[in-house]
C-alpha positions in Angstrom: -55.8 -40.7 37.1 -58.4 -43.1 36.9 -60.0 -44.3 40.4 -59.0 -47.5 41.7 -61.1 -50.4 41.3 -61.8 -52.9 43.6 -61.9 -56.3 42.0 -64.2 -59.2 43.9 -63.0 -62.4 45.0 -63.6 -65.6 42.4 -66.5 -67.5 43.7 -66.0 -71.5 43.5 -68.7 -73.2 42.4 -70.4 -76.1 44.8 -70.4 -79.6 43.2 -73.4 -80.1 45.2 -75.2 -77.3 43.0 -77.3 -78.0 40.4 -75.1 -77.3 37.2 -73.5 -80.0 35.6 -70.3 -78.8 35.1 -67.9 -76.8 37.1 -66.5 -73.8 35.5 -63.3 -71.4 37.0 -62.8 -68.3 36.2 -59.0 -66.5 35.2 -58.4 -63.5 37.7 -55.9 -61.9 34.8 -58.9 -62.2 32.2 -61.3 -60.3 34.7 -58.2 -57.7 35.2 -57.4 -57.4 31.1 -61.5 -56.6 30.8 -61.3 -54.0 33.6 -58.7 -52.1 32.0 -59.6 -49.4 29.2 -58.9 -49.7 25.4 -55.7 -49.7 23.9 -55.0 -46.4 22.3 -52.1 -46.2 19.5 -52.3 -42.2 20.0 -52.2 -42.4 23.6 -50.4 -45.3 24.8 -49.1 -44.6 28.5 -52.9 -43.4 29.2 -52.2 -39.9 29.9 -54.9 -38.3 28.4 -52.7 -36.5 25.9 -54.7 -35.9 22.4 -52.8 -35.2 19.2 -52.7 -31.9 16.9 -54.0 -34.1 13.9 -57.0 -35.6 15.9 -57.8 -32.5 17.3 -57.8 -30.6 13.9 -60.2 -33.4 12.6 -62.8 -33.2 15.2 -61.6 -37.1 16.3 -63.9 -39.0 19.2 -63.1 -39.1 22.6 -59.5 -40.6 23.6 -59.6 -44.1 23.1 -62.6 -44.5 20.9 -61.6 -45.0 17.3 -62.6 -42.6 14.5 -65.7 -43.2 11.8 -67.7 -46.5 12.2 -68.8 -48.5 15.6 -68.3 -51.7 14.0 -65.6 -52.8 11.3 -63.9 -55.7 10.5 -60.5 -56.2 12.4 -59.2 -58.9 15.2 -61.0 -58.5 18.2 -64.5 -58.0 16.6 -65.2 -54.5 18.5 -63.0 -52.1 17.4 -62.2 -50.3 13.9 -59.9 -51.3 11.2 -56.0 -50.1 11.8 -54.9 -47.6 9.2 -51.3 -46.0 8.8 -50.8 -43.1 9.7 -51.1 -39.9 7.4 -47.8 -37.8 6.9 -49.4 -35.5 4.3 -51.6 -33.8 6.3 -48.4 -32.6 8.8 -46.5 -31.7 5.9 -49.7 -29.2 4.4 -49.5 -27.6 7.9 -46.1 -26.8 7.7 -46.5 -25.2 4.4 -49.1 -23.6 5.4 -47.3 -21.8 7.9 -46.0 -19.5 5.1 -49.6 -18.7 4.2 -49.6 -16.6 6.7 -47.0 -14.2 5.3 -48.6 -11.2 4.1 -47.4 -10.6 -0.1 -46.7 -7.2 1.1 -43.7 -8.4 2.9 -43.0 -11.3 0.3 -42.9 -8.7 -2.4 -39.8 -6.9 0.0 -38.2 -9.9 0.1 -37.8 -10.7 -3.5 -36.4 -6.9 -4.5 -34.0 -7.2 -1.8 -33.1 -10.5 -3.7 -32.9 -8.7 -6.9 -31.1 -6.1 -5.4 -28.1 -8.1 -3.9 -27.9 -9.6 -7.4 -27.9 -6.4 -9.1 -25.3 -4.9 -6.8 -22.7 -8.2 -7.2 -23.1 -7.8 -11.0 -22.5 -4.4 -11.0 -19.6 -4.8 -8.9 -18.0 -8.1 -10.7 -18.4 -5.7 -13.5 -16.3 -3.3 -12.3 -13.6 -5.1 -11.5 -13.4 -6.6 -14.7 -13.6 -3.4 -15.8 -10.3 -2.0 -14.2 -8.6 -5.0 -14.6 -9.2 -4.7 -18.1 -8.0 -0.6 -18.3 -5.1 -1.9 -16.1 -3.4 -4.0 -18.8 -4.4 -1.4 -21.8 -2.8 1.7 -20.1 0.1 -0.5 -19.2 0.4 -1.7 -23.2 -0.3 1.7 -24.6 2.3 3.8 -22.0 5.0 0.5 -22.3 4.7 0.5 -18.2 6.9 -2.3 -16.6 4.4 -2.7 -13.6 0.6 -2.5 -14.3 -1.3 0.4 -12.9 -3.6 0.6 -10.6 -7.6 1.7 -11.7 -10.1 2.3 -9.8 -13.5 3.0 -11.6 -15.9 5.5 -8.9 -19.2 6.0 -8.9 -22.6 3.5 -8.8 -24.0 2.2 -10.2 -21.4 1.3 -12.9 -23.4 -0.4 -15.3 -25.8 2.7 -15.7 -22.4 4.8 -16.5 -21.2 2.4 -19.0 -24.8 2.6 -20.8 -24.1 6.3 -20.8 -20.5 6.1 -22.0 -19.6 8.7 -19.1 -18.0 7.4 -16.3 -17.6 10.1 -13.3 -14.0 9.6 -12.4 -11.3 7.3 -12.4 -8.3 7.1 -10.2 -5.1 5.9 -11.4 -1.4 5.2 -9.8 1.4 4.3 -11.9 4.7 3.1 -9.9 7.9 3.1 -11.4 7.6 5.1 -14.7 10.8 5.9 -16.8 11.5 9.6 -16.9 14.9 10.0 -18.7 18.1 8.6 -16.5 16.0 8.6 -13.2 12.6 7.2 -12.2 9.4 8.6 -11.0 8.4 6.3 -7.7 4.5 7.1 -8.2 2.0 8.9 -10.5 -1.0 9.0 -9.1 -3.9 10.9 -11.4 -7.3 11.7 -10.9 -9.3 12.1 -14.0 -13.1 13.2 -14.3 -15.8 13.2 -16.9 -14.5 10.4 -18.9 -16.5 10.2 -22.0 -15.9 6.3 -23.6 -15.6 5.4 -27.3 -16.9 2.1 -27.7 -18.6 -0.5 -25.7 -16.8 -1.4 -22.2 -15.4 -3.6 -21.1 -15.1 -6.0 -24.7 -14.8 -3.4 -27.2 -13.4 -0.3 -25.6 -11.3 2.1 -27.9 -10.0 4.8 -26.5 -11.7 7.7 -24.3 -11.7 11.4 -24.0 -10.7 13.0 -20.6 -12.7 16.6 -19.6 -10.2 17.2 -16.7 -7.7 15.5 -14.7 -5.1 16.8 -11.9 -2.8 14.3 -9.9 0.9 14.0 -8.9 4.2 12.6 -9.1 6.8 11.5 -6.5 10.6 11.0 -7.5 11.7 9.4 -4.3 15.4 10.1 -2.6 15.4 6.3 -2.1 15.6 5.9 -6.5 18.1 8.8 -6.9 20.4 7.7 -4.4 20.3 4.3 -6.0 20.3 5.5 -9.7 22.5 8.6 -9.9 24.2 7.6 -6.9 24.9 4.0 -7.4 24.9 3.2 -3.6 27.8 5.9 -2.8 25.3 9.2 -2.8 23.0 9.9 -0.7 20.1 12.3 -1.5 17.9 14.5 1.2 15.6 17.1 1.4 17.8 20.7 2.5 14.6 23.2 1.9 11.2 23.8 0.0 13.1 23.8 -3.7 17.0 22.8 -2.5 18.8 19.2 -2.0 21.3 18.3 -0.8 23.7 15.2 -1.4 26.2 13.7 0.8 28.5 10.6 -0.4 31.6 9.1 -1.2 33.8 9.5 -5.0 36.8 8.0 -5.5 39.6 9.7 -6.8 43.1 8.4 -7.9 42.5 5.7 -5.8 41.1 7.2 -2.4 38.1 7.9 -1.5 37.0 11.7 -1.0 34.2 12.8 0.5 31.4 14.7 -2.0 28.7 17.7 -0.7 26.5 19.7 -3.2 23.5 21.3 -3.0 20.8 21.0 -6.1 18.0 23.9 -6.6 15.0 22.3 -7.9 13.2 24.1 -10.7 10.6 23.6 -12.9 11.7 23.4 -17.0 8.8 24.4 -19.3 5.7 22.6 -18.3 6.9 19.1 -18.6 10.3 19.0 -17.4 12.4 19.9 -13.4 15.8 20.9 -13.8 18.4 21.4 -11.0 21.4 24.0 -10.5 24.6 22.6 -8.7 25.6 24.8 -6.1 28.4 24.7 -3.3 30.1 21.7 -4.5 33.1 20.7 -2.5 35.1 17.4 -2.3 36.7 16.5 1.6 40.3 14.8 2.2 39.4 13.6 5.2 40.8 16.1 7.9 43.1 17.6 5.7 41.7 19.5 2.8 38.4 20.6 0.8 38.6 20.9 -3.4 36.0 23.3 -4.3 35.8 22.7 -8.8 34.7 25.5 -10.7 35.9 29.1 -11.7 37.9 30.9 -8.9 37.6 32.9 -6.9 36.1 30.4 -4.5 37.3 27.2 -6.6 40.7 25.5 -5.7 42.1 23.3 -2.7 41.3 24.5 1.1 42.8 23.4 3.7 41.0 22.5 6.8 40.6 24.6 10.1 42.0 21.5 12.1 44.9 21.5 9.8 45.8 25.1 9.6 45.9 24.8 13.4 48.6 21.9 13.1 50.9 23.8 10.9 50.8 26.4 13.2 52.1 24.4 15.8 54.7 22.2 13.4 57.8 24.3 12.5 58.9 22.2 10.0 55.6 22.2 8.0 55.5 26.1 8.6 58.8 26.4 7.1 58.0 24.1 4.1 55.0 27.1 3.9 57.2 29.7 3.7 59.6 28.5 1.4 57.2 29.0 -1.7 57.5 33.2 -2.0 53.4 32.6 -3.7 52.8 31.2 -0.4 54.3 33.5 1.8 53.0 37.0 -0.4 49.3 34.9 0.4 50.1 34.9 3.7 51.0 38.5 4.6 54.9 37.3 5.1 57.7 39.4 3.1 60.5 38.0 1.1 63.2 38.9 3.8 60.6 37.7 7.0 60.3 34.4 5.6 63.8 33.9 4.8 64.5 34.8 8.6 62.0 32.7 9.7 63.6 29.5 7.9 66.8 30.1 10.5 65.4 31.7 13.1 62.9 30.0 15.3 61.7 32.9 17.3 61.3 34.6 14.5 58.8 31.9 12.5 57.1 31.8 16.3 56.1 35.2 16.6 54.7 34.9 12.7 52.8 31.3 13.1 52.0 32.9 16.4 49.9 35.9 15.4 46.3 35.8 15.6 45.9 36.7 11.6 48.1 33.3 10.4 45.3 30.6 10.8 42.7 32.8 8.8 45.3 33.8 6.5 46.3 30.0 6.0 42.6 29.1 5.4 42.1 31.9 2.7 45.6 30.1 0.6 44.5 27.8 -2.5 46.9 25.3 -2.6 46.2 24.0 -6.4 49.1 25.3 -7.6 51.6 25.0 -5.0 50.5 21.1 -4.7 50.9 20.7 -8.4 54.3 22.4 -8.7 55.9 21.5 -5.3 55.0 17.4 -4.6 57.8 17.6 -1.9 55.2 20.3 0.0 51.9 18.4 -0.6 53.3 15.4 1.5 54.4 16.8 4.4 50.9 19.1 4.5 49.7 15.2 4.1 48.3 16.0 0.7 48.7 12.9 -1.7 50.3 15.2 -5.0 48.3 12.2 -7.2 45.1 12.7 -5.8 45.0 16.9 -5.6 46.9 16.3 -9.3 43.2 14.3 -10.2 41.2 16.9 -8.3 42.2 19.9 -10.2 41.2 18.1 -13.8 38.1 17.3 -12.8 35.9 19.9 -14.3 32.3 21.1 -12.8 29.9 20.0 -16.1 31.5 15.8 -15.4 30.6 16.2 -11.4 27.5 17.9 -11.8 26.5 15.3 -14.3 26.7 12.5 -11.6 24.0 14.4 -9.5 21.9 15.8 -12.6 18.2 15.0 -11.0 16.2 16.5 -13.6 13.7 14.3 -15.7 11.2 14.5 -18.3 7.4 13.3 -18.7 7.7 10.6 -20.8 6.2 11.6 -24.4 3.3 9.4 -24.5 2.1 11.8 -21.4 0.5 14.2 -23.8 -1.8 17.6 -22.8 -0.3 16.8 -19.1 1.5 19.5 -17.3 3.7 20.2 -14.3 3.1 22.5 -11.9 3.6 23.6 -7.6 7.4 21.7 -7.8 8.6 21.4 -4.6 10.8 18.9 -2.1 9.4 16.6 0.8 11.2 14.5 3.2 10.2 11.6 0.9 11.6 13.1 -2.6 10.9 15.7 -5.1 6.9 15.9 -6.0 4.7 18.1 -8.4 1.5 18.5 -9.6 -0.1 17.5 -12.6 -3.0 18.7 -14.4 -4.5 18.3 -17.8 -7.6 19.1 -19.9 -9.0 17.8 -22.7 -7.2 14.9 -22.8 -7.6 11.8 -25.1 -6.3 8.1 -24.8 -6.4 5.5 -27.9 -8.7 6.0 -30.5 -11.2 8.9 -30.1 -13.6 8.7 -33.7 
């Protein structure tokens, strides 16, 4: 702060004196000439001094730069001149002078390096998008596959024409009446004939192992058609649990299917324990005897037992009776005599006796019989022609590769909750054109 200055009284002049003239002085001019310069750099008089006037060695605050005397309004002080953006805007690029090249030089190959990695990487995924839609024209898939090209950098590999491995998953591919839900294949040492990705030509596979998933979910709805339902029963057995309709009623269908593998490209199944259910009343096993023929039911047996007039119905048929342990002359007394059928529907051996009697031919020949047992005669009549090869054929699960699978081979076949799954492997393999 500047120290206060005391500013004298105006004197009057006498008109007794001996000037001539009187003259008055302005108390504001006197003020104005007390004050200090104006300066444009410094305008509320703080003191303050700019970057730019000290980095040119300017005078002190509120002298002007250069020249004492120059030609401006005022007569005193120097000529105005604009004011000189250049000089800020070579400080600020000189700020990155002070960057040593050392650390300029990291900068640009880390640059260059992002850029390398994207291109390498767009070029991958042109890449598999490009094997995606050969494989699915040369196998005739309905979905594209999935490709995933490994190993970096890519554009080395394709330089080399050996890529290090390639993962593949097919869904959905055709294999004879059913469908496999996935393929999944892992090949290695992939050596390339041609120029990827815009003249490729085929390839030659060193080694490749994978696997393949037929699901319950696709049997059930292909072999099936929404009335069979297909689940895993043990490491190589299935079993299958659904509806059939027969002469107009439903019956209820059970099988078990042993998985097993057929040559080196094919799974086969066996049919085992077939048995068709009417409902609370009987079980149709098909096949040769001695276990094939109609059954009744353990509930059932138990009713006859305690129904006279379906016992006696028994026990009129003599092929029933012999079956039964009952002579000729027993079960003629026990068509008259109730104490007598009592003490035989009574005995602790009739129940399992009735269980062990196959009722196919008794059904067929006495319709009267099959009624009041509560046997339809129509619908055991259409049990006993179906034959084993037609049922076994509605839950036949095996399945081919498909052809254009060549050099691949199945192997470790076994069942998961999800479905039946093996293993593939293959050696040697080639796809399109190899010369």
């Amino acid at each position: 702060m500047r120290s206060p200055t005391r500013i004298s009284s105006p004197q009057p002049s006498h008109p007794h004196s001996g000037s001539s003239a009187v003259h008055y002085s302005n108390p504001y001019e006197e003020l104005a000439e007390l004050a200090d310069p104006y300066d444009p750099d410094d305008p509320l008089g703080l003191g303050l001094a700019s970057d730019d006037d000290d980095a040119d060695g300017g005078g002190r605050r509120g002298e002007p730069v250069g020249s004492g005397s120059g030609s401006g309004s005022g007569g005193d002080g120097a000529a105005w001149s604009p004011p000189n953006h250049r000089r800020s805007s070579r400080r600020r690029r000189g700020r990155f002078r002070g960057i040593p090249r050392t650390a300029k030089a990291l900068i640009g190959l880390l640059v260059l390096g992002l850029l390398l990695v994207l291109g390498d990487r767009c070029a991958v995924m042109y890449s598999e998008r490009k094997a995606e839609l050969e494989l699915q024209k040369k196998l005739d898939l309905a979905t594209a596959p999935n490709v995933t090209i490994h190993g970096f950098p890519f554009l080395t590999q394709v330089l080399g024409k050996d890529l290090q491995q390639v993962d593949i998953a097919v869904p959905d591919v055709a294999a004879d009446r059913v469908s496999l839900a996935e393929v999944r294949a892992q090949a290695q040492d992939i050596r390339i004939v041609g120029d990827l990705p815009s003249s490729f030509r085929g390839a030659t596979v060193g080694r490749m192992k994978g696997d393949v998933l037929l699901s319950f979910e696709d049997l059930s709805r292909e072999l099936g058609a929404s009335q069979v339902r297909f689940k895993a029963l043990g490491p190589s057995s299935v079993r299958a649990d659904g509806k059939l309709p027969v002469a107009g009623q439903q019956v209820s269908l059970h099988a078990q299917a042993h998985i097993q593998r057929q040559g080196d490209r094919g799974i086969s199944t066996s049919v085992t324990d077939m048995r068709l259910d009417i409902p609370g009343i009987a079980t149709y096993r098909p096949g040769p005897e001695p276990r094939a023929g109609l059954y009744l039911h353990k509930k059932a047996a138990r009713q006859i037992s305690e129904d006279s007039e379906k016992a006696q119905a028994l026990l009129s048929i003599p092929s029933v009776a012999e079956k039964l342990g009952v002579s000729p002359a027993e079960a003629g007394q026990a068509r008259n005599d109730d104490q007598v059928l009592d003490r035989i529907t009574g005995s602790p051996r009739f129940v399992p006796a009735l269980l062990a009697v196959n009722l196919v031919q008794a059904a067929n020949d006495h319709p009267q019989l099959a009624r009041k047992l509560g046997i339809d005669p129509t619908v055991a009549a259409a049990l006993t022609r179906m034959k084993v090869p037609e049922l076994t054929d509605k839950l036949e699960l095996s399945f081919q590769l498909p052809q254009k699978a060549k050099g691949i081979k199945l192997a470790n076949i076994g069942v998961s909750p999800e479905g039946i799954r093996a293993d593939l492997t293959g050696a040697g393999l080639t796809f399109g054109k190899t010369r």
